[in-house]
DSSP file (Angstrom, degrees, kcal/mol; ACC not computed):
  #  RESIDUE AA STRUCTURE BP1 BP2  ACC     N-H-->O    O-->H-N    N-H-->O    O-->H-N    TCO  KAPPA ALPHA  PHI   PSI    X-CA   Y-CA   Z-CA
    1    1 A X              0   0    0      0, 0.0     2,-1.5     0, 0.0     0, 0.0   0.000 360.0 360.0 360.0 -75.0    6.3   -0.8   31.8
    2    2 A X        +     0   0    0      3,-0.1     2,-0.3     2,-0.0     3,-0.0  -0.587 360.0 164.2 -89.3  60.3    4.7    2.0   29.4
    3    3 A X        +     0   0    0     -2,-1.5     3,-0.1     1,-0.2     0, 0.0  -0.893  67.2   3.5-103.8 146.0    3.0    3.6   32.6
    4    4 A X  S    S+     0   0    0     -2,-0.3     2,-0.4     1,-0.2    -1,-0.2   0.014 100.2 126.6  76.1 -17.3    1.8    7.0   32.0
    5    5 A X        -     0   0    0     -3,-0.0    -1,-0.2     1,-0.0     2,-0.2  -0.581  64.6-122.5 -75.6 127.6    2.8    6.7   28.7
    6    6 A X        -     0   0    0     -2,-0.4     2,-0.3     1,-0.1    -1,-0.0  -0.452  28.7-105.7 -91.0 178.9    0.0    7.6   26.3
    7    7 A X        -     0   0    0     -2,-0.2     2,-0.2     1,-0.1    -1,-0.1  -0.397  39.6-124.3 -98.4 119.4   -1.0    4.8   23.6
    8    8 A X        -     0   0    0     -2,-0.3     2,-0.2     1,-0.1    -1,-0.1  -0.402  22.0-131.2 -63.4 125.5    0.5    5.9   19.7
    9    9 A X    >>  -     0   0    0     -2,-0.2     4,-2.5     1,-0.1     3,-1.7  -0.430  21.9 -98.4 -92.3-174.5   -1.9    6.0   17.4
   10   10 A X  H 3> S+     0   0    0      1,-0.3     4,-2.3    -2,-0.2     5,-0.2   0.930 127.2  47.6 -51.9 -37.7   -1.5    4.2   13.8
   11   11 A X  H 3> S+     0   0    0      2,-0.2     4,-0.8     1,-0.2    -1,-0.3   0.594 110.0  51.4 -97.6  16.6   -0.6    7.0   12.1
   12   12 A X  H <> S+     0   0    0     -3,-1.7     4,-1.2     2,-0.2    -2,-0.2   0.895 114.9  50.1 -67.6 -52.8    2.2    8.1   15.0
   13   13 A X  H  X S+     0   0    0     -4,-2.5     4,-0.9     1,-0.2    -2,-0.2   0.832 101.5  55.6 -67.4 -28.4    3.4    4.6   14.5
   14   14 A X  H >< S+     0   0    0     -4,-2.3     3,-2.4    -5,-0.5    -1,-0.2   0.999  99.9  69.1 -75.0 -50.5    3.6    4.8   10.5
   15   15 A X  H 3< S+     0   0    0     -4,-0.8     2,-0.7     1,-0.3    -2,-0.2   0.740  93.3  54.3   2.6-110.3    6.0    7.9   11.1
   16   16 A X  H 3< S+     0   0    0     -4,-1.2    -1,-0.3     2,-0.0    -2,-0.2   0.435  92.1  85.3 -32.5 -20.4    8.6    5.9   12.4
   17   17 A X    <<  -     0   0    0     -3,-2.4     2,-0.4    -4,-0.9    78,-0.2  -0.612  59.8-159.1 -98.8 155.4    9.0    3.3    9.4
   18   18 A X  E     -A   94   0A   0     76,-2.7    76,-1.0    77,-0.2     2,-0.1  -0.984   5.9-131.4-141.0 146.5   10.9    3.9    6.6
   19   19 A X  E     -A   93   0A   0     -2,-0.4     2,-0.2    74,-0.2    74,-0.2  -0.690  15.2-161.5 -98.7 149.3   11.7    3.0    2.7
   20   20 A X  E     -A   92   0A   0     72,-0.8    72,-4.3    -2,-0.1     2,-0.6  -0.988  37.5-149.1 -84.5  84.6   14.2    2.2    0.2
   21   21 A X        -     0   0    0     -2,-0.2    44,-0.1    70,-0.2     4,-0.1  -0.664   1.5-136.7 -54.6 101.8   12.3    3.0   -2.2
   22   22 A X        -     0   0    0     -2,-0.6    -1,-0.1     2,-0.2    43,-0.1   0.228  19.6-128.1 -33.8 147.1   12.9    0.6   -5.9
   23   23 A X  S    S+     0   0    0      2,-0.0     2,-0.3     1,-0.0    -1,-0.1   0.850  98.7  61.1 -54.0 -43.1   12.9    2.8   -9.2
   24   24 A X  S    S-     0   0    0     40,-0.0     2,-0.6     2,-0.0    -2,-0.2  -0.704  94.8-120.5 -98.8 136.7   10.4    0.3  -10.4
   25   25 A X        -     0   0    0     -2,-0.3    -2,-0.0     1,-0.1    -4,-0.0  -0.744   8.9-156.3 -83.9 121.6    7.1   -0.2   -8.7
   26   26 A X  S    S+     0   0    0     -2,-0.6    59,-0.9    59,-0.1     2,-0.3   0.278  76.3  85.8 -53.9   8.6    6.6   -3.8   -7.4
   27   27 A X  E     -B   84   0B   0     57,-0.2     2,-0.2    35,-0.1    57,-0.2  -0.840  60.1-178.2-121.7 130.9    2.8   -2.9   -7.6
   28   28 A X  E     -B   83   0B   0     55,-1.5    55,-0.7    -2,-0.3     2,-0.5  -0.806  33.7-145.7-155.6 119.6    0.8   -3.3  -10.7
   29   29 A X  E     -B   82   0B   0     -2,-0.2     3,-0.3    53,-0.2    53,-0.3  -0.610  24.8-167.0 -67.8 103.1   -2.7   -2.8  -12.1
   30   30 A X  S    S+     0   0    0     51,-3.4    -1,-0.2    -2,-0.5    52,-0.1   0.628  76.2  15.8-112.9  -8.1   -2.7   -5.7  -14.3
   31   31 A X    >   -     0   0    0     50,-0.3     3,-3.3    -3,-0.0    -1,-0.3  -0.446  64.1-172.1-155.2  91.9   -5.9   -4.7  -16.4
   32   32 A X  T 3> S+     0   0    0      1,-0.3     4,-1.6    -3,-0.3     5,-0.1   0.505  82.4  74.2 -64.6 -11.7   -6.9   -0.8  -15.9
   33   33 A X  H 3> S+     0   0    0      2,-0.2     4,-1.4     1,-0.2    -1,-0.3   0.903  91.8  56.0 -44.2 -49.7  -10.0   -1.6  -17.8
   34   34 A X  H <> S+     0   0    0     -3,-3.3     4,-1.5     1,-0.3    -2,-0.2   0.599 107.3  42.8 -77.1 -27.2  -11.3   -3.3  -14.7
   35   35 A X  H  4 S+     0   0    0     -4,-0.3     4,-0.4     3,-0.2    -1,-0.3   0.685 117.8  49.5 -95.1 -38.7  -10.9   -0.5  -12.1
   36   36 A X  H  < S+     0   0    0     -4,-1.6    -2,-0.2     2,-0.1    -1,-0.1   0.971 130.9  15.0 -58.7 -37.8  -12.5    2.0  -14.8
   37   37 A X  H  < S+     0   0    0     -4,-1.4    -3,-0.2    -5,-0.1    -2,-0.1   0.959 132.8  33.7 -86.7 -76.3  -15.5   -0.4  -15.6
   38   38 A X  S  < S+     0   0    0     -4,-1.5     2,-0.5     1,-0.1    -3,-0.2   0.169 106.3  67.6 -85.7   1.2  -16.0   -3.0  -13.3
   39   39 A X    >   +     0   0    0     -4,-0.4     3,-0.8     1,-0.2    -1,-0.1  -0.583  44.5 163.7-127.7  74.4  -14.9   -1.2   -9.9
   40   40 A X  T 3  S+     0   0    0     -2,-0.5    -1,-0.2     1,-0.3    -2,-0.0   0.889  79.8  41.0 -79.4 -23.9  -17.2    1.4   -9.0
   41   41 A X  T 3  S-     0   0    0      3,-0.0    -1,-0.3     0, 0.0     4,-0.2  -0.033  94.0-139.4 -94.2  28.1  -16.1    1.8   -5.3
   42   42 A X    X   -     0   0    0     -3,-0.8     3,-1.1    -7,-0.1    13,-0.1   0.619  26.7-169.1  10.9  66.9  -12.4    1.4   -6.3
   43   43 A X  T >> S+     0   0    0      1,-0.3     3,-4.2     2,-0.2     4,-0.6   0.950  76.0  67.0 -42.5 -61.4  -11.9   -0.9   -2.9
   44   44 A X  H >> S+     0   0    0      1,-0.3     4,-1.1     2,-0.2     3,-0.6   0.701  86.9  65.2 -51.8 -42.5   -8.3   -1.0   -3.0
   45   45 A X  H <4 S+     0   0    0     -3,-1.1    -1,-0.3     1,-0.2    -2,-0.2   0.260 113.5  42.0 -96.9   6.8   -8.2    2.9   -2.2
   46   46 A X  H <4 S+     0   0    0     -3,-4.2    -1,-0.2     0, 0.0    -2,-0.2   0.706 109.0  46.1-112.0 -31.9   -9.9    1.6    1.3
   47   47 A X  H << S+     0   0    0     -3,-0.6     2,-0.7    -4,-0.6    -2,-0.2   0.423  85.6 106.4-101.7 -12.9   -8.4   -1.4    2.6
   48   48 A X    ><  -     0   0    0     -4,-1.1     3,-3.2    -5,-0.3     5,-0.1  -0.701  52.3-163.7 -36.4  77.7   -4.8   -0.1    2.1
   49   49 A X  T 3  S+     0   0    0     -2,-0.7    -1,-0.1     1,-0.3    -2,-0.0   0.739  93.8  44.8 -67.5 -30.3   -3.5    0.7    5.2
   50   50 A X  T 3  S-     0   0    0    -36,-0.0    -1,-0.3     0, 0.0    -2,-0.0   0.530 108.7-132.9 -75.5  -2.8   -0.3    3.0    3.7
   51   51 A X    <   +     0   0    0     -3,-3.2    -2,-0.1    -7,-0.1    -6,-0.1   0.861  55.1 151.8  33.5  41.5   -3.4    4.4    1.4
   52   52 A X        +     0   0    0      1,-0.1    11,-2.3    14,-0.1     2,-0.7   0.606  38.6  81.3 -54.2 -22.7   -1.2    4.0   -1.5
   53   53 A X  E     +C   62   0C   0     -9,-0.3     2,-0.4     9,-0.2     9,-0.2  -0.896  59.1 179.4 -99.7 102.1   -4.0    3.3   -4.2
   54   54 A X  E     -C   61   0C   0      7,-1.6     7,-1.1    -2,-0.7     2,-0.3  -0.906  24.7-136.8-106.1  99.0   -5.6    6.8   -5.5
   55   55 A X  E     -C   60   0C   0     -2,-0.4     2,-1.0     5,-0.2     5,-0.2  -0.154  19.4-161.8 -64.7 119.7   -8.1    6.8   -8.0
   56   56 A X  E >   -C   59   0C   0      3,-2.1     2,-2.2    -2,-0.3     3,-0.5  -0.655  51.0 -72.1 -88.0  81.9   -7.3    9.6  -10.5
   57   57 A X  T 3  S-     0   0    0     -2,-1.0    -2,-0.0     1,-0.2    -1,-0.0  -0.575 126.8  -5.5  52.4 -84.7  -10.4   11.0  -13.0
   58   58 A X  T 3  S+     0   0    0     -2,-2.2     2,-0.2    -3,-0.0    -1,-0.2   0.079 131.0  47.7-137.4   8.3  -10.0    7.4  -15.2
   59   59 A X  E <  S-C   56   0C   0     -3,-0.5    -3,-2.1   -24,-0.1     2,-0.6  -0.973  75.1-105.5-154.2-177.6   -7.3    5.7  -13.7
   60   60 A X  E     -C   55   0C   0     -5,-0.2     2,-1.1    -2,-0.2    -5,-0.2  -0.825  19.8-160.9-107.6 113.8   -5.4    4.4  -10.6
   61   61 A X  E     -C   54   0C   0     -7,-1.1    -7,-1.6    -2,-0.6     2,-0.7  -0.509   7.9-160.4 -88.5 128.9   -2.7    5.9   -9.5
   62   62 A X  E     -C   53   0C   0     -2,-1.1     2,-0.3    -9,-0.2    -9,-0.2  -0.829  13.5-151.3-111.3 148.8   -0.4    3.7   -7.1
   63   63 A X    >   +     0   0    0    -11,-2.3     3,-4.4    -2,-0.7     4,-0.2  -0.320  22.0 175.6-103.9  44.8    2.2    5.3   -4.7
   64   64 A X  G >   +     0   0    0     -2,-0.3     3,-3.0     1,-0.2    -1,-0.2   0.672  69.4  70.1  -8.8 -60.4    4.6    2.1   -4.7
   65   65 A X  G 3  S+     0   0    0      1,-0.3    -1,-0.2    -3,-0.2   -46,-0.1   0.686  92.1  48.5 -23.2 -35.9    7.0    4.1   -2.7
   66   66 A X  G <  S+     0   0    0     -3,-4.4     2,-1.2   -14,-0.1    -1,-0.3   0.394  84.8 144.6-109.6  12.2    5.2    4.4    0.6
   67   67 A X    <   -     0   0    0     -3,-3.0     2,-3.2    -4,-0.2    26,-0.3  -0.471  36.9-170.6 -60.5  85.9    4.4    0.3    0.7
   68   68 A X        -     0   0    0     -2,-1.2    -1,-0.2     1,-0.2    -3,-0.0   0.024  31.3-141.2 -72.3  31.5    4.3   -1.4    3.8
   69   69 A X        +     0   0    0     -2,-3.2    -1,-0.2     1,-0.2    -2,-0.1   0.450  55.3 141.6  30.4  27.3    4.1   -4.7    1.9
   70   70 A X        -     0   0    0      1,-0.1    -1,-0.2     3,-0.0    -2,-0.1   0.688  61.7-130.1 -82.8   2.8    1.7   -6.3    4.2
   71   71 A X     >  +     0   0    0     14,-0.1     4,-1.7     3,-0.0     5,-0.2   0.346  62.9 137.3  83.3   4.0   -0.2   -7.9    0.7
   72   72 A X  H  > S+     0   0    0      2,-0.2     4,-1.1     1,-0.2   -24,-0.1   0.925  71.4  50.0 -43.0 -52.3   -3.7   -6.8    1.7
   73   73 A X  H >> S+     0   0    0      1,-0.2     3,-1.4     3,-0.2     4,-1.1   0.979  99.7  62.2 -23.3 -71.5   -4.2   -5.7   -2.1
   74   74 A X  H 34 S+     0   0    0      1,-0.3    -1,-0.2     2,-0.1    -2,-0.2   0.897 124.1  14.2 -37.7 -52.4   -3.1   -8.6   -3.2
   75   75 A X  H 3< S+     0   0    0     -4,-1.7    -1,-0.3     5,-0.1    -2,-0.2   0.394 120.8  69.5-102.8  13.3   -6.1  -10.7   -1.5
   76   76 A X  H << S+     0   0    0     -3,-1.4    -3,-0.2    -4,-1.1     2,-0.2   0.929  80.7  89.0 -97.8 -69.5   -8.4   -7.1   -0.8
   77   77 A X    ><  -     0   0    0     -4,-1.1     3,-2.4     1,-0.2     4,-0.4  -0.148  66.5-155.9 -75.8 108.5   -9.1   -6.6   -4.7
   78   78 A X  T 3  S+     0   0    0      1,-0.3    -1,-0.2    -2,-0.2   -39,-0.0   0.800  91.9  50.6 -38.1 -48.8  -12.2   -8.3   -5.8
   79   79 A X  T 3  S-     0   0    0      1,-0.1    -1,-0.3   -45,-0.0    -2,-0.1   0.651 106.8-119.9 -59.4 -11.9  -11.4   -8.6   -9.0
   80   80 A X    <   +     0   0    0     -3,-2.4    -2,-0.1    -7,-0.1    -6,-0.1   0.999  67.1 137.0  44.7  67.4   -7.6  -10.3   -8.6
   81   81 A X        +     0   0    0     -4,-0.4   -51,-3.4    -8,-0.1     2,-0.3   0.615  35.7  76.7-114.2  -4.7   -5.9   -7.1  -10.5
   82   82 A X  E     -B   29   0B   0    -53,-0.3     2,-0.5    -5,-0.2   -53,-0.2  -0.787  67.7-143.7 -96.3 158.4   -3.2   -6.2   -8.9
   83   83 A X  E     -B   28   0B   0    -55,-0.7   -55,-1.5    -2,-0.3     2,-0.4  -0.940  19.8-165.4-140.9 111.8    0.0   -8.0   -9.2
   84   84 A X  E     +B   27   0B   0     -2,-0.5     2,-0.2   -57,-0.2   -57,-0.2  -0.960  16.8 159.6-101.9 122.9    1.9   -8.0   -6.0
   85   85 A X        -     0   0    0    -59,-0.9     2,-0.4    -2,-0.4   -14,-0.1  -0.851  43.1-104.4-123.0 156.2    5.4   -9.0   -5.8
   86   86 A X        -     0   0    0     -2,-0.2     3,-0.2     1,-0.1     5,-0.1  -0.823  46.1-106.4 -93.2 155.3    7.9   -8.2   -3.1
   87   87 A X        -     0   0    0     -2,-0.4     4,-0.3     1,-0.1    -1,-0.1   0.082  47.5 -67.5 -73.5 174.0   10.2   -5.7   -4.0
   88   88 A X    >   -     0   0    0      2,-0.1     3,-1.8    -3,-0.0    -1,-0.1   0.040  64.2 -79.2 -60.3 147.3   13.9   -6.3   -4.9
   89   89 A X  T 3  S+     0   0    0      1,-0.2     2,-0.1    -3,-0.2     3,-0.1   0.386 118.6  19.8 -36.0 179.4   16.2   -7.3   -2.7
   90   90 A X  T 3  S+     0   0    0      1,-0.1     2,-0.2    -3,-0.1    -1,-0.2   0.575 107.7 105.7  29.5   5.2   17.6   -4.3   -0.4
   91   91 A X    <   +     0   0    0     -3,-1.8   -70,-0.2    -4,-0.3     2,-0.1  -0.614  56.4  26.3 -95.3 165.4   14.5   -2.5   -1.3
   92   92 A X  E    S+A   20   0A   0    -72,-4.3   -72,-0.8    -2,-0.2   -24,-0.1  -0.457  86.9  13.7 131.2 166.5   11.3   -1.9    0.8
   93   93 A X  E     -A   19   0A   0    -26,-0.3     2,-0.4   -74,-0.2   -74,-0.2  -0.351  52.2-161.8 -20.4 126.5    9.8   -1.4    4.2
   94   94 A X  E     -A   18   0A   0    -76,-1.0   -76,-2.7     2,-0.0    -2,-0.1  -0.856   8.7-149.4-134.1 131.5   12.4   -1.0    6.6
   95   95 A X        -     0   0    0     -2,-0.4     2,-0.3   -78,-0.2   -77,-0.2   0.281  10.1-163.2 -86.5 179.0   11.0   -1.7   10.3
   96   96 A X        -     0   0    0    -79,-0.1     2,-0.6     0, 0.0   -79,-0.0  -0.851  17.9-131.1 177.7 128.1   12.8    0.4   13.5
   97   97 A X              0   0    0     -2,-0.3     0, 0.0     1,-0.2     0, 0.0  -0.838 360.0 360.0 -99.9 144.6   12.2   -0.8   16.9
   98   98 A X              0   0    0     -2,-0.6    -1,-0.2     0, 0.0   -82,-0.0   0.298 360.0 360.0 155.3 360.0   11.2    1.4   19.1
């Protein structure tokens, strides 16, 4: 089928998808104390696969925009401090086959 073709890597394949990006971030840091204090290897800014979470001097900055919703945060962050929702309807990931 794909003979001769060579193999895409992850970040060929993250190319191709694309957002409707919300105004409002479905992503939320629900107590920023926790990530200053209690999180000294600020996980979430590893286990992201869009590497949306980027710790910034004393806080976390998240890049809602580029979120391939797959909820790893959501069950990644030790702590349970982000607040995952999906975003609103017509908003989001949108997938392309190909």
């Amino acid at each position: 089928m794909n003979e001769g073709k060579k193999p895409q890597s992850i970040e060929e394949k993250q190319y191709l998808v694309r957002f409707n990006a919300d105004t409002k971030s479905h992503l939320h840091v629900k107590n920023p104390e926790i990530c200053l204090t209690d999180c000294p290897d600020k996980i979430c800014t590893l286990f992201c696969p869009a590497e949306i979470y980027k710790w910034e001097d004393i806080r976390m900055h998240i890049g809602y925009e580029g979120c391939h919703e797959c909820g790893s945060c959501r069950i990644g962050c030790p702590h349970e401090n982000i607040d995952w929702v999906y975003p609103k309807g017509g908003h989001g990931i949108l997938f392309r086959l190909g």
